[in-house]
N, C-alpha and C positions, 0 to 999 in steps of 0.2 A: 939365575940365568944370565947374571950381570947386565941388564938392560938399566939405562937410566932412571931414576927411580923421580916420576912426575906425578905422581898422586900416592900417598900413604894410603895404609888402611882406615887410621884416623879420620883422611878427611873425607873418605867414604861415611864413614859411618856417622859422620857431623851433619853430610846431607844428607843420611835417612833420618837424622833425629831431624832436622827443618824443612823436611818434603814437602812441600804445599798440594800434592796431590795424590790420593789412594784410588785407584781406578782397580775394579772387579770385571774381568769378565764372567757376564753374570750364567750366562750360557752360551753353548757352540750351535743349541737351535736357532732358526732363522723358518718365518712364514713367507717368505722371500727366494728369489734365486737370480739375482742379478748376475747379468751373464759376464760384467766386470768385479763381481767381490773377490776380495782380497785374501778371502779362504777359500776361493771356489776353483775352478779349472786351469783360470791363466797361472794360478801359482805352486809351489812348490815349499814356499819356506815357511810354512804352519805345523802346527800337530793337524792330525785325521779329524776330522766332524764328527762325533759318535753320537751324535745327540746326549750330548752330556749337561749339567748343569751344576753350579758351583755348590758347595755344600758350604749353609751359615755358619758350622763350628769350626771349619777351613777360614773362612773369614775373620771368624771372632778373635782366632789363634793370633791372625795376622795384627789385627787391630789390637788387641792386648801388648804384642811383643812391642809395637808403636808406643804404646800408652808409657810402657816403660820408660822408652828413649824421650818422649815427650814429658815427661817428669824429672829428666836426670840432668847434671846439668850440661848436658852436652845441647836443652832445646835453645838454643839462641836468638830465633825468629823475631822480629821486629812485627811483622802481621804475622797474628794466631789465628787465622783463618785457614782449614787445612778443607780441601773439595774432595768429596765423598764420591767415587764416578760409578756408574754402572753403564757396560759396554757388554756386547755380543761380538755374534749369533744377534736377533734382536732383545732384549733385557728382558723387555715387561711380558716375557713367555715364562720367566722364573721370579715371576710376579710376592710370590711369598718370602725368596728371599729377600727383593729389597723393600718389602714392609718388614722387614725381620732386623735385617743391618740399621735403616734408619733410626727403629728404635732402640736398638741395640747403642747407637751413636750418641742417642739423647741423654743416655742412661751414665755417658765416660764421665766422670769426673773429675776434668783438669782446667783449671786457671788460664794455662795456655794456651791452650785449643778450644776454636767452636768451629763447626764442622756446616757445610753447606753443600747440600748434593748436589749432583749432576748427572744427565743420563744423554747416551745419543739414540736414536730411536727413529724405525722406519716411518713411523706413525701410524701403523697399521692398528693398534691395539690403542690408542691413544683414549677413546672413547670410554673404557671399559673402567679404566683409573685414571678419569680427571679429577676427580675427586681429592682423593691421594694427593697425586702432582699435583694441586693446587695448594691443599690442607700444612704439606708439605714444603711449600714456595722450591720446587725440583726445578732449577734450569735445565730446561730441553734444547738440544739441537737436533732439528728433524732434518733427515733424508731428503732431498727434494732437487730433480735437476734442472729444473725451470718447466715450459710448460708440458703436454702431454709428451709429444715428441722427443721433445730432451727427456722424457724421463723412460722411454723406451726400454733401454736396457732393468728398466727394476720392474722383474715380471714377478707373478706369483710362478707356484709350484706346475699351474698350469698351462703356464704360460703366458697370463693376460697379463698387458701393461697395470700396476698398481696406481698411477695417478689418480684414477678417480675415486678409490678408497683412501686416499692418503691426504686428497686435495679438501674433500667432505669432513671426516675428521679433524683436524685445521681450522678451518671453517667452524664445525660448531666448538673446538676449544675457543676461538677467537671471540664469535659471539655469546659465549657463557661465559666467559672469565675474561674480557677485555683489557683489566689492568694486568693480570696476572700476566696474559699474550703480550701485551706490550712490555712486560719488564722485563720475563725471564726463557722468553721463546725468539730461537734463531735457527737459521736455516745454513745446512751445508750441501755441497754442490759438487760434485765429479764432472769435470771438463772431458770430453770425448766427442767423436765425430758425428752426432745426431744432435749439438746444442752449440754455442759460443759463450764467450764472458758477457756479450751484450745482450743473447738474448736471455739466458739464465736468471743477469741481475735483473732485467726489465723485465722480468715476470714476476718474480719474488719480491720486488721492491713495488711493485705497481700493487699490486696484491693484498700484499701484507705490510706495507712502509717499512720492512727488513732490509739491510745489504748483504748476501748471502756472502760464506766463505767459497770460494771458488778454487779447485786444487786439481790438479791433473792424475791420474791413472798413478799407480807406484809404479818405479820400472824396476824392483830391486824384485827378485825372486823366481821369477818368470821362465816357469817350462819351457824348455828348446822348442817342443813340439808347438807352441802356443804363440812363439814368438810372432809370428808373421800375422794371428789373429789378434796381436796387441800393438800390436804398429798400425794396425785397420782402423782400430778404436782411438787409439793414443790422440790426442789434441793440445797445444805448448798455450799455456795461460796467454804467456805476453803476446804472441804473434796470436792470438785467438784477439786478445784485446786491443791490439793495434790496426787488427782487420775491421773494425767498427767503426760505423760512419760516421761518429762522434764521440772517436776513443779519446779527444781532451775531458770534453765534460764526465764522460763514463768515468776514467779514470781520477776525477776531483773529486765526485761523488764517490766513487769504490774505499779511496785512502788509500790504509794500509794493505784491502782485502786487493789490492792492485798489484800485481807485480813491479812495477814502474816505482809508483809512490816509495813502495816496501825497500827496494835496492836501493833508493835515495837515501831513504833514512838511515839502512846498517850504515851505508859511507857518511853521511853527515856524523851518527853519533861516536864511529871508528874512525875517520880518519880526518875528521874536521880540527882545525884550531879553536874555532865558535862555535863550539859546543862546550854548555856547561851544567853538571849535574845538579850545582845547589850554588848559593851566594856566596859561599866559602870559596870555593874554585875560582867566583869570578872575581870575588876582592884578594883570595889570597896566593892564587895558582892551583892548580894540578897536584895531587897526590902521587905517590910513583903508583906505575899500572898496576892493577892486580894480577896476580901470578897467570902466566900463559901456556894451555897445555898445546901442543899439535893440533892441529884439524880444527873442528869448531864442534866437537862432541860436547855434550852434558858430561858433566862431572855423574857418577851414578845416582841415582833418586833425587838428583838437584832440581830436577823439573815436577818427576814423578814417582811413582810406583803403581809397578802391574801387575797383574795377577792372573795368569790364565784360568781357564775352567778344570786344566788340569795340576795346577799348583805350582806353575812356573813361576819366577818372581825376574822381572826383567824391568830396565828403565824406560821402557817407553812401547804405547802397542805396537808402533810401527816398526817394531825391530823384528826379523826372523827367532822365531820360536827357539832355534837352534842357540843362539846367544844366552839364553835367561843363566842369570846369575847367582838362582841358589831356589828352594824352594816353602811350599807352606804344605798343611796336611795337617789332619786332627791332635798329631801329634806334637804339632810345635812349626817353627820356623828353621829354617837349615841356610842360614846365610856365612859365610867364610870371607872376612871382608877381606883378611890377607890372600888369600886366592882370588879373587877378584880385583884386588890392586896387581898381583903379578898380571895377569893378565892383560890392565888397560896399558901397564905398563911396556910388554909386549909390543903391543899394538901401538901405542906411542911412538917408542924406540925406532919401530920398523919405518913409521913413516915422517920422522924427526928431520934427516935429513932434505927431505923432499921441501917441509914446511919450513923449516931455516932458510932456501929458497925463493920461497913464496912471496910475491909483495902482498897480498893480502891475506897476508897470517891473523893479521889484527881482527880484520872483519871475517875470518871465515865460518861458513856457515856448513860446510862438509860435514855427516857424520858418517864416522867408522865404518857404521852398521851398514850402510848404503853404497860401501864400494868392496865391489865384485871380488878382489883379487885379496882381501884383509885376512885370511887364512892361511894364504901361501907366504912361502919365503918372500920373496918380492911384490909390493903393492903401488900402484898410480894413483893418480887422486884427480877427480874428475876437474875442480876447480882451482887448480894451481894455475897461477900467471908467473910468469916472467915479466922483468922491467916495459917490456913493450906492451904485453897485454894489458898491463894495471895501468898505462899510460892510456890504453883505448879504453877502457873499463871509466877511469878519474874523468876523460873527455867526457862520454856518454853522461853522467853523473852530473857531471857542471851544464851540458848543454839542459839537460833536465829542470836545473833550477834557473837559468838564463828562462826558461820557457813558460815556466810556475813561478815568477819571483816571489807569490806570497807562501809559497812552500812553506821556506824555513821556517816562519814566522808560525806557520799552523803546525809544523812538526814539535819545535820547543814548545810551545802548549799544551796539545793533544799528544804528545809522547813522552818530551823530556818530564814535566810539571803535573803530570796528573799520574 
């Protein structure tokens, strides 16, 4: 196609052999019908709901063709620690496969890899296999928008708010397995017009001593017909967090779960001179940068691997369905990494010039998947600055640590060094 060629098929296939993460969508059931889910009305860019659920030898398939790569020498991973995920619909509805896969996991026998699960979960079933989830050590991130009110929109099938089934269950994991809750239980949060950043954490934190993750509504996918009921809903983290009558302190306690803190950090670790990865850097200098693609996408499986219910294989859930990059099924695995290198490469080329542009090319955080126009011949890119923006952008940034002087100090700690 003669487009610039920014990723081989090689180094695709380098990060599926060091993926650190295998995420199942375990089912497209849900006891649930949140009237903001991400499969449900306000969107567009999923497969259908059929009440479907993943099938174990679908998974096994997948995880075998891993084992492969993970044996060959392409595994190069410094942490052999690879997270096992189960994601919906809600998981624990297809409860037999992931007592099927876990074991199935225990049973791999490679040198480089141990394997630690993980599942996101309304909480709704929670009760039924604590047991499990504990026997287990399963990191849980439960559902939960703060308190009853904020959690409004997560009704059942009947329509009743779920909090008080969600909040009870919680409750007795907390107090039957106290160390377990304390180590491996945390709470995610959906920002919208029935809650804020401050009351959310100050529920969940008062609560349960957790700091929840806090994230706003997706805007990518979003039915025409829907739009003007997702702009009802829709809530902007930082302007939620700076509307708080103690958005210093909130956001010292938040961290990174902060918008604010978060943006300091990409700039301190991108485009700081004082910043240093290890003691080598600071006694001997800077390496040259590692290779830089457009935008600020994943390299493919470099984060993750997904797997829908229907056997799509995609880098991340949060990409439209329409993307997936190859697939899985009883019969094997069907990944084409040279097609999938043409591809990024595509989509690279197209918005190459844009990003040569960019003063923050370094730090960007854009992905592909999230801008509107990445199909057509011509694409924009929501986070492109020009020399004047990056100039209000570097302002903002420094007035921030002028504000927080013990920032830095807590950032190279708790981000660079651990």
């Amino acid at each position: 196609m003669g487009e610039k060629e920014f990723i081989t098929s090689e180094d695709i296939k380098l990060s599926l052999a060091n993926t650190p993460q295998v995420t199942f969508e375990v089912t497209d059931r849900c006891n649930l019908k949140c009237e903001y889910c991400g499969y449900g009305e306000l969107y567009c860019n999923h497969d259908l709901r059929e009440g479907k659920d993943m099938e174990v030898k679908t998974a096994i398939k997948l995880l075998d063709y891993l084992g492969d790569l993970w044996n060959s020498p392409l595994s190069q991973s410094i942490n052999n620690n690879v997270y096992v995920s189960f994601y919906g619909g809600e998981p624990l509805l297809n409860f037999p496969f992931i007592e099927a896969i876990v074991k199935y996991a225990k049973t791999i026998k490679n040198n480089k890899r141990q394997f630690t699960f993980n599942m996101t979960t309304n909480g709704i079933l929670i009760d039924r296999y604590m047991d499990f989830l504990v026997q287990n050590n399963v990191k849980l991130l439960i559902s939960l928008d703060g308190d009853e009110y904020g959690n409004s929109y997560r009704i059942n099938k009947s329509g009743k708010n779920s909090f008080d089934d969600i909040i009870k269950n919680v409750n007795r994991l907390r107090d039957s397995f106290p160390n377990y809750f304390a180590e491996n239980v945390n709470f995610n949060a959906v920002l919208h017009n029935r809650n804020s950043v401050a009351s959310t954490y100050n529920f969940v934190y008062s609560h349960y001593d957790k700091a929840p993750n806090i994230a706003s509504l997706n805007d990518m996918g979003i039915r025409d017909d829907m739009k003007q009921k997702f702009m009802n809903m829709f809530q902007n983290t930082e302007e939620s967090l700076m509307d708080a009558e103690n958005y210093s302190e909130l956001e010292s306690k938040m961290f990174l779960a902060s918008p604010t803190y978060h943006s300091a950090t990409v700039f301190l670790m991108q485009h700081s001179e004082f910043k240093y990865e290890n003691y080598n850097e600071l006694l001997f200098g800077k390496s040259e940068a590692e290779k830089q693609y457009p935008t600020g996408t994943c390299i493919p499986f470099g984060k993750k691997v997904f797997v829908t219910v229907n056997g799509k294989i995609l880098p991340c859930e949060r990409i439209g369905h329409q993307f997936a990059l190859g697939t899985v099924d009883r019969s094997g695995v069907n990944l084409d990494f040279e097609e999938i290198a043409a591809r990024y490469n595509a989509w690279f080329s197209k918005l190459n010039p844009l990003c040569s542009k960019c003063f923050t090319a370094k730090s960007c955080i854009q992905c592909i998947f999230n801008l509107p126009d990445i199909t057509k011949e011509k694409c924009g890119c929501h986070g492109f600055m020009n020399e004047e923006m990056y100039e209000e952008y570097k302002t903002a940034q420094l007035s921030f640590f002028a504000r927080h002087p013990e920032a830095y100090s807590r950032i190279m700690k708790e981000v660079i060094y651990k």
